[in-house]
N, C-alpha and C positions, 0 to 999 in steps of 0.2 A: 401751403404758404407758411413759409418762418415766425413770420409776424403773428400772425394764429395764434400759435402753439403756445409763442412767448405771453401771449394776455393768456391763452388757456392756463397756463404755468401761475402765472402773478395772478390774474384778476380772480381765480377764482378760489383760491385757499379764501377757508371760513365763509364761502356764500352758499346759498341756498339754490342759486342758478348757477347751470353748466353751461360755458361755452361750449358747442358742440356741430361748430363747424364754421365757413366763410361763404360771402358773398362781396360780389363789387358793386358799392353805392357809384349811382349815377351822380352826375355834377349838380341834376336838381335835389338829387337826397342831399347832399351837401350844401346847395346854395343855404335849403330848406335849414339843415341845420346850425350853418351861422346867423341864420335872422331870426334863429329863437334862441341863439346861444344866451342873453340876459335872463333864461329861465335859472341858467347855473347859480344867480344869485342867489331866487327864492329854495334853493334845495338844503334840507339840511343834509349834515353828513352820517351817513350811515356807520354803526358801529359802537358811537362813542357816547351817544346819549346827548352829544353839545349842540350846544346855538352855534357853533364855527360854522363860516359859510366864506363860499369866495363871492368878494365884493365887485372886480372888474375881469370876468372872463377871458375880454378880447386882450388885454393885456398880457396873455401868458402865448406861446406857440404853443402850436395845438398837432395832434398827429392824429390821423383817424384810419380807422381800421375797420371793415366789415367783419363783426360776429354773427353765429346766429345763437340766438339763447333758446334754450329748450325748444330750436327749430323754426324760431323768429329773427326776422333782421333786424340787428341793430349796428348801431358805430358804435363802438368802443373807442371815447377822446381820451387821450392822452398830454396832459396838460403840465407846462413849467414852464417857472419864470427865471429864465438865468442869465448871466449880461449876454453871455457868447454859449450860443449850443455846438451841441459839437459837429465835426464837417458832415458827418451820415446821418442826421438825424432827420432828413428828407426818405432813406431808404430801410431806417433799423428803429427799432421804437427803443427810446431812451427810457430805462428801468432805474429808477432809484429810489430804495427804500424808505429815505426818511426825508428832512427837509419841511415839513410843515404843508401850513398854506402856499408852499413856493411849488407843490407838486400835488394834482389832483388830476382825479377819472372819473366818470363817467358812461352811462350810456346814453346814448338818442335813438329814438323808437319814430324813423321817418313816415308810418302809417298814420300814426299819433303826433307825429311831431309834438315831444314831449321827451327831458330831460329825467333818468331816474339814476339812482344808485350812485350817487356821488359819495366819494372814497378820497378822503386830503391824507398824504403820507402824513405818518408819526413824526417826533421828536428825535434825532437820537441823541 
């Protein structure tokens, strides 16, 4: 799967977990993980040391991806907030570097049902 590859690529420079392969979340892993999605709030962001946090999750489009981390399931959310996304953003997961709190990731661990590793793009 393309999409894989490309979070393998992005998500894991400077992390301590490997993407290290895919699965296909069922519709209940996903019901599951938009009725904990308001966990996005309480996370802080990994990396930077800051109190930054995203304030309204469901407000951003959201793209989800089945990882497995060190051979666990997780989704991989891929999150932004922009007026008009672009036409494929249904089939290609939209990559972009900076932008702020207008772009954040995420994982969901549907065993746990529990949000970790929240990552907001830089400034540029």
């Amino acid at each position: 799967m393309h999409e894989v590859k490309a979070v393998s690529d992005w998500y894991s420079v400077d992390r301590a977990e490997m993407i290290d392969g895919s699965w296909n979340p069922t519709q209940a892993d996903l019901n599951s993980l938009e009725s904990n999605l308001s966990q996005v709030s309480n996370l802080e962001m990994d990396g930077w040391g800051s109190k930054t946090h995203i304030e309204h999750p469901r407000r951003y489009f959201r793209q989800y991806v089945g990882v497995k981390v060190s051979g666990q399931n997780r989704v991989f959310v891929n999150a932004f907030c922009v007026e008009k996304p672009p036409p494929d953003w249904h089939d290609r997961l939209f990559v972009v570097r900076d932008g702020a709190t207008c772009f954040w990731q995420a994982l969901y661990d549907p065993a746990l049902q529990k949000f970790s590793n929240l990552r907001i793009n830089g400034r540029a």
